[in-house]
DRENGU-995600 format. One record per residue (C-alpha): x, y, z; residue in three letters; residue number from 0. Coordinates in steps of 0.25 Angstrom, whole numbers. Example, Ala and Ser with C-alpha at 12.3 -4.5 7.8 and 13.67 -1.06 7.14 Angstrom:
2
<atom><x>49</x><y>-18</y><z>31</z><r>Ala</r><k>0</k></atom>
<atom><x>55</x><y>-4</y><z>29</z><r>Ser</r><k>1</k></atom>
***
This chain:
249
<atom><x>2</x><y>-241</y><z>404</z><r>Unk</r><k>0</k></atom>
<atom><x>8</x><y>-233</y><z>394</z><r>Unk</r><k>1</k></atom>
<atom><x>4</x><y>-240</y><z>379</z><r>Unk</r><k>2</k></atom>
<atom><x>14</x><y>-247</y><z>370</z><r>Unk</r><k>3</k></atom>
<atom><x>17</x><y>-237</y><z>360</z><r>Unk</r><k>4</k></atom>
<atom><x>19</x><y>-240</y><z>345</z><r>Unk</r><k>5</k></atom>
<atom><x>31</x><y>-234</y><z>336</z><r>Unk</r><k>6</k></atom>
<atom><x>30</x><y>-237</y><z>321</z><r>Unk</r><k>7</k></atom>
<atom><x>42</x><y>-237</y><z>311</z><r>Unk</r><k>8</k></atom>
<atom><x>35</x><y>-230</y><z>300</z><r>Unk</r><k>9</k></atom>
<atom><x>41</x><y>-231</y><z>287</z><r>Unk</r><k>10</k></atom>
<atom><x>35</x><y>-220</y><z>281</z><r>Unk</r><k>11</k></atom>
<atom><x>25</x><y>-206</y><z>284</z><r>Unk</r><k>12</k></atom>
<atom><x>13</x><y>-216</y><z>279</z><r>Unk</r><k>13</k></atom>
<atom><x>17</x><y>-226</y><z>290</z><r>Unk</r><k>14</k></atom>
<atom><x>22</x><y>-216</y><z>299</z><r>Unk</r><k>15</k></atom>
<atom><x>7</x><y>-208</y><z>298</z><r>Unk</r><k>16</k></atom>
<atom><x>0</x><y>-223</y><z>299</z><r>Unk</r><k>17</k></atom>
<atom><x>8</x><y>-225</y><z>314</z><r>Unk</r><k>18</k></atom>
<atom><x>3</x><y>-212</y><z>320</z><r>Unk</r><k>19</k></atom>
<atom><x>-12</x><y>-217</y><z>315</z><r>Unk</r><k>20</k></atom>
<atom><x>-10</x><y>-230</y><z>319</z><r>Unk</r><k>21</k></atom>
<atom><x>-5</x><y>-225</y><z>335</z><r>Unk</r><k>22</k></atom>
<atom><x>11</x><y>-226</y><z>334</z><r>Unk</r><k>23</k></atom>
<atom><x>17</x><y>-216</y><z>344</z><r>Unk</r><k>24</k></atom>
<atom><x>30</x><y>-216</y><z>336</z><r>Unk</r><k>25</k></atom>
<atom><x>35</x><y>-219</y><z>321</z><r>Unk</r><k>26</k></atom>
<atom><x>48</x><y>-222</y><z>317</z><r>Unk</r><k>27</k></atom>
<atom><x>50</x><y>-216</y><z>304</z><r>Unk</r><k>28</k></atom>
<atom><x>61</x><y>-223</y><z>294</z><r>Unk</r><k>29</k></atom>
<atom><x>62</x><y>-229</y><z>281</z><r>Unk</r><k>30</k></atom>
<atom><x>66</x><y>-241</y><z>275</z><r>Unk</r><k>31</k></atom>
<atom><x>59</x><y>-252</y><z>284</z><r>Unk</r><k>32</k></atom>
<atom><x>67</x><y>-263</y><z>276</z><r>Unk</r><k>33</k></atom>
<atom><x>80</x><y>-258</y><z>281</z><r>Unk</r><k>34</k></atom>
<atom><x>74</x><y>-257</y><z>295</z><r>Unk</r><k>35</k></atom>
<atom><x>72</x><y>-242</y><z>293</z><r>Unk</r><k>36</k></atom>
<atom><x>80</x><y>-231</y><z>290</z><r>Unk</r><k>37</k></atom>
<atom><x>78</x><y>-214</y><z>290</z><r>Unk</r><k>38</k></atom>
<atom><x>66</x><y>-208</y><z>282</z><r>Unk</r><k>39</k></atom>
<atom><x>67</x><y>-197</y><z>274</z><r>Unk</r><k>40</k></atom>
<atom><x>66</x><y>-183</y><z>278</z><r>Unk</r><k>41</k></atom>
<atom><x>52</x><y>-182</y><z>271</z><r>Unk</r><k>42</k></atom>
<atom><x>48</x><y>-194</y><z>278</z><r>Unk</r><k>43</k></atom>
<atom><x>52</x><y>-188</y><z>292</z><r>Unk</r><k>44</k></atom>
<atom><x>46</x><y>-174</y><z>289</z><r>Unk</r><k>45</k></atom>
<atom><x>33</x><y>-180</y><z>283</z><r>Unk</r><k>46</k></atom>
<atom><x>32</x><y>-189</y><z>295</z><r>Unk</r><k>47</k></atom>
<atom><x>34</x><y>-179</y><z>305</z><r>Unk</r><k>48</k></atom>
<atom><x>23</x><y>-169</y><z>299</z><r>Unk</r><k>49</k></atom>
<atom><x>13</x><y>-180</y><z>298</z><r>Unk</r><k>50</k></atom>
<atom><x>15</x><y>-187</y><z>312</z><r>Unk</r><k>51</k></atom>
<atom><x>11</x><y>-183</y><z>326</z><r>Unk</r><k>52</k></atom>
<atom><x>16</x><y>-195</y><z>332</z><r>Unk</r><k>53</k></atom>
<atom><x>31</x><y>-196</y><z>335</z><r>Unk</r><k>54</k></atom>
<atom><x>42</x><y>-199</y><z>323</z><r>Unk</r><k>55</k></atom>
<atom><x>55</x><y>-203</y><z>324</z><r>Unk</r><k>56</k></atom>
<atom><x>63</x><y>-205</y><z>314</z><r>Unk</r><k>57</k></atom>
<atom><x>73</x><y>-215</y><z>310</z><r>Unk</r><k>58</k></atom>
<atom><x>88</x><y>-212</y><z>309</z><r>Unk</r><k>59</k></atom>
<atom><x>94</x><y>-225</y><z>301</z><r>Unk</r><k>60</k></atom>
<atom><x>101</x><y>-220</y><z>287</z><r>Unk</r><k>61</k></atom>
<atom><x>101</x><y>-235</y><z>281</z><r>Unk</r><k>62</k></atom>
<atom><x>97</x><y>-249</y><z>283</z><r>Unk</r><k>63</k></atom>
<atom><x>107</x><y>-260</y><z>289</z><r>Unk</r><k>64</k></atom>
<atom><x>115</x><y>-259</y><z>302</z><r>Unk</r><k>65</k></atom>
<atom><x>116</x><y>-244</y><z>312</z><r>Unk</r><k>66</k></atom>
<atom><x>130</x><y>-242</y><z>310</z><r>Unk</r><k>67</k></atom>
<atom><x>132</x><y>-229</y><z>306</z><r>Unk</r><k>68</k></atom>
<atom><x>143</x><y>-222</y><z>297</z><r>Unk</r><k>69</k></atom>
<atom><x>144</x><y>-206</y><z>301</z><r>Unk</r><k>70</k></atom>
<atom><x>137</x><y>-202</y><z>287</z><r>Unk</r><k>71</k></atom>
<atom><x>127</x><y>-211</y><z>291</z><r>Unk</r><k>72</k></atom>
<atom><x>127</x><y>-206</y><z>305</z><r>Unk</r><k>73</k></atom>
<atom><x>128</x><y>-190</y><z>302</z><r>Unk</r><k>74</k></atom>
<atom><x>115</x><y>-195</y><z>292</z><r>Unk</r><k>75</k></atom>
<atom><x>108</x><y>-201</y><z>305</z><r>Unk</r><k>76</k></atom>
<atom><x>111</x><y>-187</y><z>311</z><r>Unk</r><k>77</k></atom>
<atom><x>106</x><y>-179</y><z>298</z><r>Unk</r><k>78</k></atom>
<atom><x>92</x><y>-187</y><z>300</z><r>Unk</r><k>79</k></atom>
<atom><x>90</x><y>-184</y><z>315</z><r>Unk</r><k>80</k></atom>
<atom><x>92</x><y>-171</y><z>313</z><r>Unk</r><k>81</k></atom>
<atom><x>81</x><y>-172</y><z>302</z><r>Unk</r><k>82</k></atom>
<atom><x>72</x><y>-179</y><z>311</z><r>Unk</r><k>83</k></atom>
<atom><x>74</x><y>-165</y><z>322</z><r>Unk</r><k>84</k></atom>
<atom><x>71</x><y>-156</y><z>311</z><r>Unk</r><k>85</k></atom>
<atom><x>59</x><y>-163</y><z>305</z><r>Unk</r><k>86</k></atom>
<atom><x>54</x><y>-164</y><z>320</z><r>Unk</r><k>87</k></atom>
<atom><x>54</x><y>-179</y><z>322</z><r>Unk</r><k>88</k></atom>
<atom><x>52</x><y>-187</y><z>337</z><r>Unk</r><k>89</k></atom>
<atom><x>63</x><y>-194</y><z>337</z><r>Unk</r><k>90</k></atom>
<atom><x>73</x><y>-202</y><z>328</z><r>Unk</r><k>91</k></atom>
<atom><x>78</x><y>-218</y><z>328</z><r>Unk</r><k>92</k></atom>
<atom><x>91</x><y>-219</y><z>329</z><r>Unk</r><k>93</k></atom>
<atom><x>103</x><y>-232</y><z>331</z><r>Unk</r><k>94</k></atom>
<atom><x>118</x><y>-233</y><z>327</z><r>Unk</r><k>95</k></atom>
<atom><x>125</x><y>-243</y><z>331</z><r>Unk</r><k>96</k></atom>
<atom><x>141</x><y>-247</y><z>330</z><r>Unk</r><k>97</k></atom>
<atom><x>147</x><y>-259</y><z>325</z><r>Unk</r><k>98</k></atom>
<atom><x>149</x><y>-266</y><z>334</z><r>Unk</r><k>99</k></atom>
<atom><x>133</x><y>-266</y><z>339</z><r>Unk</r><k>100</k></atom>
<atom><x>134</x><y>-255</y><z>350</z><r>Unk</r><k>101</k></atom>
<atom><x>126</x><y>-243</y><z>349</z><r>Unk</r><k>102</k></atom>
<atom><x>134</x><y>-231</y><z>343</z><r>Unk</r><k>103</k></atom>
<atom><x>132</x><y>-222</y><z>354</z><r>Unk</r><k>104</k></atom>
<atom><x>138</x><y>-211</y><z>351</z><r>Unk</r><k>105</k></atom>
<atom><x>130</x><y>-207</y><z>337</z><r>Unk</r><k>106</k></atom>
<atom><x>115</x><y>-214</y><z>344</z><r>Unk</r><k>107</k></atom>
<atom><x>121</x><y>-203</y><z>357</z><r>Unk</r><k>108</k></atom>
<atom><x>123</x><y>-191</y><z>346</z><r>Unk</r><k>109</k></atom>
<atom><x>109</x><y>-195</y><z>339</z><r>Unk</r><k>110</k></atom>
<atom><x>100</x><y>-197</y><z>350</z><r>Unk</r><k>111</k></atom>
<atom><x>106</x><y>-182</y><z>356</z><r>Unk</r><k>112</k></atom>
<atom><x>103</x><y>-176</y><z>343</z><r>Unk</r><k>113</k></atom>
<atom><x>90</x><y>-179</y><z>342</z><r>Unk</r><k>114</k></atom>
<atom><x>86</x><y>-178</y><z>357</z><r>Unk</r><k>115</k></atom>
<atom><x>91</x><y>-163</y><z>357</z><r>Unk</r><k>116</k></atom>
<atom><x>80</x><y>-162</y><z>347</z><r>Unk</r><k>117</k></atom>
<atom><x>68</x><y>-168</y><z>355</z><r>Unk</r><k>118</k></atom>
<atom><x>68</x><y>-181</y><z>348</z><r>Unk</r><k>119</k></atom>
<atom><x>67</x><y>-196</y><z>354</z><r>Unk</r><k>120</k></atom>
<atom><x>75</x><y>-206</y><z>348</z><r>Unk</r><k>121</k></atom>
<atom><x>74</x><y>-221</y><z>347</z><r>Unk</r><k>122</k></atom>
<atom><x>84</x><y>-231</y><z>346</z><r>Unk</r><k>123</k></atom>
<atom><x>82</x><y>-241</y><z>333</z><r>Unk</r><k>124</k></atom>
<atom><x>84</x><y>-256</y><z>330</z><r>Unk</r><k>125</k></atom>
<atom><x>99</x><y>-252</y><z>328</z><r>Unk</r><k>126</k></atom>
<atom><x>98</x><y>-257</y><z>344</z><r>Unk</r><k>127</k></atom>
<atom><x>95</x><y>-272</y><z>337</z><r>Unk</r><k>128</k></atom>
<atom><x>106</x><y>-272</y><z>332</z><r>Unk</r><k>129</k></atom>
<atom><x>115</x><y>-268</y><z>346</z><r>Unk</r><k>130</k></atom>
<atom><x>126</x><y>-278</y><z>351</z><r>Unk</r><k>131</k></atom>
<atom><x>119</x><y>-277</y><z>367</z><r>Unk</r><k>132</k></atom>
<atom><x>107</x><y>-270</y><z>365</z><r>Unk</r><k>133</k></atom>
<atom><x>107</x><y>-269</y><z>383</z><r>Unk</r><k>134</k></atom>
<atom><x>121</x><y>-259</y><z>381</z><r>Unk</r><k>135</k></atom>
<atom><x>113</x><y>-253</y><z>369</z><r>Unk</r><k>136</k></atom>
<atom><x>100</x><y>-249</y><z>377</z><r>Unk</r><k>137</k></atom>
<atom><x>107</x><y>-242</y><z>386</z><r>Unk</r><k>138</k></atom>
<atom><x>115</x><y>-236</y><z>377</z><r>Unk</r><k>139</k></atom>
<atom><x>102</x><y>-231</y><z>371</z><r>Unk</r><k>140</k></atom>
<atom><x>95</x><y>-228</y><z>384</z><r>Unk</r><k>141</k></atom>
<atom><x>108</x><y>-219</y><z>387</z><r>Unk</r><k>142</k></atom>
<atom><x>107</x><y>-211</y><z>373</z><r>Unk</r><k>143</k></atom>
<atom><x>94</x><y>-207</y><z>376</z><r>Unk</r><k>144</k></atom>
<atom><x>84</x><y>-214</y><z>366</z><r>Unk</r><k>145</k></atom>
<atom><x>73</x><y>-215</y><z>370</z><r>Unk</r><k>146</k></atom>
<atom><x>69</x><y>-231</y><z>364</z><r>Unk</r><k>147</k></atom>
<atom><x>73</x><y>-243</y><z>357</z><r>Unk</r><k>148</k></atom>
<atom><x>68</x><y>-249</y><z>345</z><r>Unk</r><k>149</k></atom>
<atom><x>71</x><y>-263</y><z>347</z><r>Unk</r><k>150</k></atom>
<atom><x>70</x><y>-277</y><z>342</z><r>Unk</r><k>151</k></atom>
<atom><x>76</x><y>-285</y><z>354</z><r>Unk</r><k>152</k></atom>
<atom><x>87</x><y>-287</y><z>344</z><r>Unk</r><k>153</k></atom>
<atom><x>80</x><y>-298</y><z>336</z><r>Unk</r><k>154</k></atom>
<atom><x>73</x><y>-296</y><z>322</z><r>Unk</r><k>155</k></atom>
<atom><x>59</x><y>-293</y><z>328</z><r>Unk</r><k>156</k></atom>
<atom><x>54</x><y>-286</y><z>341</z><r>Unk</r><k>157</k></atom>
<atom><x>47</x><y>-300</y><z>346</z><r>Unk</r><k>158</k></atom>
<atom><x>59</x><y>-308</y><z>343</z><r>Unk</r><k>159</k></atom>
<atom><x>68</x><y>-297</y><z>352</z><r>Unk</r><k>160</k></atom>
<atom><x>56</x><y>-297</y><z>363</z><r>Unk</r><k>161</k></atom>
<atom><x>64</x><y>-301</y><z>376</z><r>Unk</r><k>162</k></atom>
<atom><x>77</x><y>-293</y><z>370</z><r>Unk</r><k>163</k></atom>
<atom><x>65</x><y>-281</y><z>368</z><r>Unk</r><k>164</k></atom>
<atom><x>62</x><y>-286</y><z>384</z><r>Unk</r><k>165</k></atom>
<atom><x>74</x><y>-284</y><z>389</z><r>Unk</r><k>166</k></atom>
<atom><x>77</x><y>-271</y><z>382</z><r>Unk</r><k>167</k></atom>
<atom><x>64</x><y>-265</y><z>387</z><r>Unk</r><k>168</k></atom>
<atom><x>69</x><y>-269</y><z>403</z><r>Unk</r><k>169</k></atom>
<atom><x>82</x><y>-262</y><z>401</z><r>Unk</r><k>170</k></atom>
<atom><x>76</x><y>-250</y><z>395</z><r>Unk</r><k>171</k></atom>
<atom><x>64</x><y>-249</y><z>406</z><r>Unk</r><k>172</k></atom>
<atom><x>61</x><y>-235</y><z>405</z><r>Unk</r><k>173</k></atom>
<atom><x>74</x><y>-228</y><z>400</z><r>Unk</r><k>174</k></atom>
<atom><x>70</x><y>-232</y><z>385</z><r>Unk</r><k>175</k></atom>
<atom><x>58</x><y>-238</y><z>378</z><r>Unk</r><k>176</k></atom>
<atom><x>61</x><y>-252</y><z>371</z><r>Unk</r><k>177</k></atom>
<atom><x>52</x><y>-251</y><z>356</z><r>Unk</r><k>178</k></atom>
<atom><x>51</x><y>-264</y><z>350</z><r>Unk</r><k>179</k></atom>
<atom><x>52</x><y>-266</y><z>337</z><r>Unk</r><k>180</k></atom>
<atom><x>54</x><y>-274</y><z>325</z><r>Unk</r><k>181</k></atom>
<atom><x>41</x><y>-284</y><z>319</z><r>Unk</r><k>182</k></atom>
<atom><x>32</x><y>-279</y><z>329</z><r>Unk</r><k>183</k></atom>
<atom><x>18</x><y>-281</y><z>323</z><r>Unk</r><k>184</k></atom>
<atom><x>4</x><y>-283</y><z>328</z><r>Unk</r><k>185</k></atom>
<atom><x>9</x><y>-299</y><z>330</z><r>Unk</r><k>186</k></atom>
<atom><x>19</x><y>-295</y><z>341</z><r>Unk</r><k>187</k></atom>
<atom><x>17</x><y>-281</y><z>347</z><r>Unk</r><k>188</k></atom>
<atom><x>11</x><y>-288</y><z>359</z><r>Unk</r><k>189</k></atom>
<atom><x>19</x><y>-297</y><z>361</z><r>Unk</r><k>190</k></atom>
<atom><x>31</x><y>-287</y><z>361</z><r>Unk</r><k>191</k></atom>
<atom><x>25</x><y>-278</y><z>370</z><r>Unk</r><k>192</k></atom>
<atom><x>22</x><y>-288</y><z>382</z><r>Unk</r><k>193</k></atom>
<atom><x>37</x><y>-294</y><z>380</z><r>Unk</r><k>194</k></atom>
<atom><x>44</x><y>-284</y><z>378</z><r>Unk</r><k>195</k></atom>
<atom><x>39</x><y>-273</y><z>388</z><r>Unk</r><k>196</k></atom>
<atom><x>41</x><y>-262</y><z>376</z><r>Unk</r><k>197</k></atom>
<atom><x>31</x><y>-250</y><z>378</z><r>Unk</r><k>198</k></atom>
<atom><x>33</x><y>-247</y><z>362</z><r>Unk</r><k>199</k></atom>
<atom><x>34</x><y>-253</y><z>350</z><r>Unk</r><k>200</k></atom>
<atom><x>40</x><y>-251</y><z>335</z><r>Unk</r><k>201</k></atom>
<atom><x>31</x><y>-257</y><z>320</z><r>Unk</r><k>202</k></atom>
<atom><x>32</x><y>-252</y><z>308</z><r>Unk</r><k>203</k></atom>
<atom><x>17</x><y>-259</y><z>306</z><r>Unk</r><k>204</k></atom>
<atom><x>17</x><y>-258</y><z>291</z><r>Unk</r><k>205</k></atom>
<atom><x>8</x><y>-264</y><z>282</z><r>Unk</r><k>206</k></atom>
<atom><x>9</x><y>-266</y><z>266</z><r>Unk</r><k>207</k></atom>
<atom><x>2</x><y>-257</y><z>257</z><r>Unk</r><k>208</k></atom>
<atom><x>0</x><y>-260</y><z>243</z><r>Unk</r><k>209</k></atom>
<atom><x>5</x><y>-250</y><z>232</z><r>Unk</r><k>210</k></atom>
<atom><x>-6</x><y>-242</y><z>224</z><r>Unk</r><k>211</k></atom>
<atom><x>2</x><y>-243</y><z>212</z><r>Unk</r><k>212</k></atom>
<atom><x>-6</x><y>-250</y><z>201</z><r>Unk</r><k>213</k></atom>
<atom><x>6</x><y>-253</y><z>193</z><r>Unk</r><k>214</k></atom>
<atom><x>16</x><y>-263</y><z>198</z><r>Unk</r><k>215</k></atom>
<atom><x>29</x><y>-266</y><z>192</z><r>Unk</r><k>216</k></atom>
<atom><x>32</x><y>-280</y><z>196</z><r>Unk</r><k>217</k></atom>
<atom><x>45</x><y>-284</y><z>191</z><r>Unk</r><k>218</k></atom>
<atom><x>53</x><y>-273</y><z>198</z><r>Unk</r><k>219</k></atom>
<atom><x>58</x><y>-272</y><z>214</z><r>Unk</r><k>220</k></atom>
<atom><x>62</x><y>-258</y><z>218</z><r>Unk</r><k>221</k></atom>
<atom><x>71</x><y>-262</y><z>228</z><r>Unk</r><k>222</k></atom>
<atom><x>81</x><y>-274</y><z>230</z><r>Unk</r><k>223</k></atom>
<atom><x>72</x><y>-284</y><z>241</z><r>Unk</r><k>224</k></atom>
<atom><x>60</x><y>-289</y><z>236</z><r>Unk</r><k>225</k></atom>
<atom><x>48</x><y>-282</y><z>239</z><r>Unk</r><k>226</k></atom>
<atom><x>35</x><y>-276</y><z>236</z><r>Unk</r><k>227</k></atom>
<atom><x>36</x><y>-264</y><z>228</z><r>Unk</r><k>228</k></atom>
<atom><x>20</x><y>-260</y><z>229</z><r>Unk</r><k>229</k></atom>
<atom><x>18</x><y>-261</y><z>241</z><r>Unk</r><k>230</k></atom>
<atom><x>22</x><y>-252</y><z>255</z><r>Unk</r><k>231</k></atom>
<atom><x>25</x><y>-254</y><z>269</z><r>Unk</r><k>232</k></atom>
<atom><x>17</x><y>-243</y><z>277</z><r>Unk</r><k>233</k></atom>
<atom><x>15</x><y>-243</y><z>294</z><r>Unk</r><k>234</k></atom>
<atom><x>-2</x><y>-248</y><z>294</z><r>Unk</r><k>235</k></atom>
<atom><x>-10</x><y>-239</y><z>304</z><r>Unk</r><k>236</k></atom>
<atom><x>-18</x><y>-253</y><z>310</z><r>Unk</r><k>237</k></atom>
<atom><x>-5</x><y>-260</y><z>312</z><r>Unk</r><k>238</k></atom>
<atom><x>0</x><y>-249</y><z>320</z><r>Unk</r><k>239</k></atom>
<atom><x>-13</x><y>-249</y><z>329</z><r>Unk</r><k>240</k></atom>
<atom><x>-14</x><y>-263</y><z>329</z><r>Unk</r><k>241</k></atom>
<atom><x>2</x><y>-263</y><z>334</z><r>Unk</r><k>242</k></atom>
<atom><x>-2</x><y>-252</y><z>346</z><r>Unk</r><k>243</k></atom>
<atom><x>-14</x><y>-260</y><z>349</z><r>Unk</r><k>244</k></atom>
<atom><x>-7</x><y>-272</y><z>352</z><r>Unk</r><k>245</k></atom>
<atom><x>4</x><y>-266</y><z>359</z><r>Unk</r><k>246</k></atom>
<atom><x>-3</x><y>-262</y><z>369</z><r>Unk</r><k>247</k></atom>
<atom><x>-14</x><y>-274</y><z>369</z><r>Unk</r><k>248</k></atom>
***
């Protein structure tokens, strides 16, 4: 029986290098975790691709907030996955969507052909979560050729959405992998696995690593939402083993 597999959101070339040591077979690269990610920097992507031997795809998401896409915003989402052919990326992850909650077919169609001329795979995002009927989006997907869905069930968490993830992974059988994702951690990878059916799974698996600097000014917050400026979120080797060791308990 073919192992469940481990793909890592990596917020960075520090957590991108600690998922290839803990196991991962993918990362996700992207930025911006607290917006639920966005596209990394050129210098992110080319450092990233010259470090790692596992497979990187990259995230195309110019901004936070909802997936529907102004054409400067579209044409910039195009500009990226050209970049990401050029620097010699695995794939790209990708999701528009209109507003009325359908998937906008025509621009996924155009962005999914540019980047499989090119050899690269392509992954559906969480912008699915957020589909009016995610069973007419699947086959929407299937039929544009990606090759998987990351997905919460449509709930906040990947455990929470377990028997919508169920479902999904029936449908699909084997013209598209389902990929969990969302809150999974150490606590409930097992659990995912054995109700869900997924052969594959998606964690950022960070840890918290305290600042080396020795001066700390602590009467100033560097952004708008309170946080800890001394600290940093970074993907944790053990976590990511730990994650592939349950997974496949």
């Amino acid at each position: 029986m073919q192992p469940v597999s481990l793909e890592v959101c990596a917020n960075s070339v520090t957590s991108a290098l600690a998922a290839q040591e803990g196991g991962a077979v993918r990362v996700e690269l992207c930025e911006n975790l607290k917006e639920g990610g966005t596209t990394p920097s050129h210098g992110t992507i080319l450092m990233a691709r010259s470090l790692l031997h596992i497979k990187l795809y990259v995230l195309i998401r110019p901004r936070g907030g909802d997936f529907l896409y102004n054409d400067m915003e579209y044409q910039l989402m195009m500009a990226d996955i050209r970049y990401c052919i050029d620097a010699g990326c695995d794939g790209i992850v990708i999701g528009i969507l209109n507003e009325d909650g359908a998937i906008d077919i025509e621009r996924c169609t155009e962005m999914v052909r540019l980047a499989r001329q090119w050899g690269l795979g392509v992954t559906f995002h969480r912008a699915f979560d957020m589909c009016a009927d995610q069973h007419k989006a699947l086959e929407e997907i299937i039929e544009m050729g990606c090759e998987r869905v990351l997905t919460s069930g449509g709930k906040s968490t990947a455990i929470e959405g377990a028997s919508n993830l169920n479902r999904l992974v029936e449908q699909a059988g084997d013209r598209i992998s389902i990929m969990p994702g969302s809150g999974v951690s150490e606590a409930n990878v097992a659990d995912l696995i054995h109700f869900t059916g997924a052969k594959e799974v998606h964690s950022s698996a960070r840890i918290k690593v305290p600042s080396k600097m020795k001066f700390h000014n602590d009467h100033i917050m560097m952004s708008a939402e309170a946080g800890d400026e001394y600290s940093i979120d970074v993907t944790g080797v053990d976590r990511v083993k730990e994650l592939i060791r349950l997974a496949n308990g």
